[in-house]
C-alpha positions in Angstrom: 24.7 -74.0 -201.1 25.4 -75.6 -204.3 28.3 -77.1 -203.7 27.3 -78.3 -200.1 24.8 -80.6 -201.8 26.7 -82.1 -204.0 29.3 -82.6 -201.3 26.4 -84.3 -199.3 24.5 -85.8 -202.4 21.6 -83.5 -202.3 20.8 -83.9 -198.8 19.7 -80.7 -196.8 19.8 -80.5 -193.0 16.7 -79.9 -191.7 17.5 -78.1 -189.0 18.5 -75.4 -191.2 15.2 -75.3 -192.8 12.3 -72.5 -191.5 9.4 -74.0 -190.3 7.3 -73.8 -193.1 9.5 -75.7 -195.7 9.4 -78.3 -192.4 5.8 -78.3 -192.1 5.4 -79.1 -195.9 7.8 -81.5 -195.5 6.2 -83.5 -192.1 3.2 -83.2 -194.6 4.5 -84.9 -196.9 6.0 -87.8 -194.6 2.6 -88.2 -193.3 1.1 -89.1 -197.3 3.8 -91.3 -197.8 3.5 -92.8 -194.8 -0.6 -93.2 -195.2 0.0 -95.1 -199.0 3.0 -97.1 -197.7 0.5 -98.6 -194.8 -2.3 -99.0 -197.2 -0.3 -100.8 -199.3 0.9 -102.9 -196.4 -2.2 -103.7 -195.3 -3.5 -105.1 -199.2 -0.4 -106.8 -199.3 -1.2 -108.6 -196.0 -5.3 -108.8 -197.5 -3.5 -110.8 -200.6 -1.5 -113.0 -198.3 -4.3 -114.2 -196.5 -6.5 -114.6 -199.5 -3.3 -117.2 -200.5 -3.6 -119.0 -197.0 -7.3 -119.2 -197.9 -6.4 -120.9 -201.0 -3.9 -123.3 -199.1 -6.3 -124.3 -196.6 -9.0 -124.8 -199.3 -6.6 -127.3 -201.3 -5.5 -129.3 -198.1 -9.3 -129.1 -196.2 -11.6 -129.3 -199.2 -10.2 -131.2 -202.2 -10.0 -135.0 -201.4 -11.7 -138.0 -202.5 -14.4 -137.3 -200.1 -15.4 -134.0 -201.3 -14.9 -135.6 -205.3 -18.4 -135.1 -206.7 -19.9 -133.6 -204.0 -21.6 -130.4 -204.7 -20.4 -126.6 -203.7 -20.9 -123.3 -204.0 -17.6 -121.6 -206.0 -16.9 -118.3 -205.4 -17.3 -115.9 -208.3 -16.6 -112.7 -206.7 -16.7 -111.8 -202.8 -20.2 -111.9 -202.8 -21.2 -114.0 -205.5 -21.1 -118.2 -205.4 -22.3 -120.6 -208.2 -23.0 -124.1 -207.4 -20.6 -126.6 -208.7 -19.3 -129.6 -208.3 -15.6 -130.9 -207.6 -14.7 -133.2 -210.4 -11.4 -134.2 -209.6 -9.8 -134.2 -206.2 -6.1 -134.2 -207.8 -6.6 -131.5 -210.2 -7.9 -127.7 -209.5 -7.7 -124.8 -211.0 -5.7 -121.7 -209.7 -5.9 -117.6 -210.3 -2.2 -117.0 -211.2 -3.3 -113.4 -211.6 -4.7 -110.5 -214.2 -7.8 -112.9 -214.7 -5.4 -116.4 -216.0 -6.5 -119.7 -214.6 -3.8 -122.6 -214.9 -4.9 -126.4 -214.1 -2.7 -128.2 -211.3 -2.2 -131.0 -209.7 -2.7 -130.0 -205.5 0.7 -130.4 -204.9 1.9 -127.9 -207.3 -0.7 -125.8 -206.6 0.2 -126.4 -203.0 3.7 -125.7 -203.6 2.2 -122.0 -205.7 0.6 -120.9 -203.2 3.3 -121.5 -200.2 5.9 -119.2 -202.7 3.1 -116.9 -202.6 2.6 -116.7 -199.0 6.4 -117.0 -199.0 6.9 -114.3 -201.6 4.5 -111.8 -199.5 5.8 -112.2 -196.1 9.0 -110.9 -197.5 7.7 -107.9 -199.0 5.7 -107.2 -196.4 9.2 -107.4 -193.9 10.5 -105.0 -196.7 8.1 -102.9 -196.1 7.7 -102.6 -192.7 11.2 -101.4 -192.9 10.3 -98.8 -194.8 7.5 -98.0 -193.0 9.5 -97.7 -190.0 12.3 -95.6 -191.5 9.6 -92.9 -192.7 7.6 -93.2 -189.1 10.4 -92.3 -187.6 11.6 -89.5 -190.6 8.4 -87.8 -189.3 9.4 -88.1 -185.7 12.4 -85.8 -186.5 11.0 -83.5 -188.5 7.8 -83.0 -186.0 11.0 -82.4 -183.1 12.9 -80.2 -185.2 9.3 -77.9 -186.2 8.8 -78.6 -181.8 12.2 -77.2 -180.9 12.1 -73.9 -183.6 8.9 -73.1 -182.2 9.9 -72.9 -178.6 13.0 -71.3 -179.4 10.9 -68.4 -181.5 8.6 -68.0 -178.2 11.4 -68.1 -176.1 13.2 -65.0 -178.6 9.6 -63.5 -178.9 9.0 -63.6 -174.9 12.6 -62.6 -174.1 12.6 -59.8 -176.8 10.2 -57.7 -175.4 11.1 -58.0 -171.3 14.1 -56.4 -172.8 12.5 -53.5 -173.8 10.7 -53.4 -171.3 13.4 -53.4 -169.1 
């Protein structure tokens, strides 16, 4: 057995597996499957918290809103009033807590990468996603097809001693 792995680079058919081993393994597909989609789905949270930011820039910082008062967003929940003292400066989160001052172009041009950045992670992922989806799919065939073909022995075992 030995040597067929390292002919095969570790890979086991599965079909040659019992159904146990198989059912261990389908449960494992299904965790990695579960973490894979939550992180797709806070990947997709953090993309759209960067399209917020883009549409704040382009909507809410120009020479009409200079000086104007708002409420600025502290957490999720919690907004301070403020005021916007520059409509060709702001401040963006460029992550772990670090706030850098840019023009809105650049910060424009931050965020898009971001967005950009995200979209194809989140492509990457979906690949994966799909590729383990569909790992599971086997697996839950091959445990299907052993367990008919155990009933089938089991049923056809005992009209022959029947018979």
């Amino acid at each position: 057995m030995a040597s067929k792995q390292g002919q095969q680079g570790g890979q086991v058919e599965i079909t040659s597996l019992p159904v146990p081993q198989l059912q261990e393994l389908k449960s494992q597909l299904d965790r990695e499957l579960e973490h894979l989609t939550t992180s797709f789905q806070s990947l997709r949270t953090a993309q759209a918290k960067f399209r917020d930011c883009l549409k704040s820039i382009t909507s809410g910082v120009n020479d009409d809103t200079a000086g104007k008062p708002l409420l600025l967003p502290l957490t999720s929940s919690l907004y301070v009033p403020g005021r916007l003292t520059s409509s060709n400066h702001v401040l963006i989160d460029i992550g772990t807590g670090f706030f850098v001052e840019k023009n809105t172009t650049d910060a424009t041009d931050f965020y898009n990468r971001k967005v950009k950045d995200l979209g194809d992670s989140l492509k990457d992922l979906e690949q994966v996603i799909n590729q383990k989806a569909n790992n599971a799919r086997v697996v839950e065939e091959v445990i299907r097809m052993k367990m008919l073909s155990a009933q089938e022995q089991g049923g056809n075992g005992g009209e022959k001693k029947a018979g």
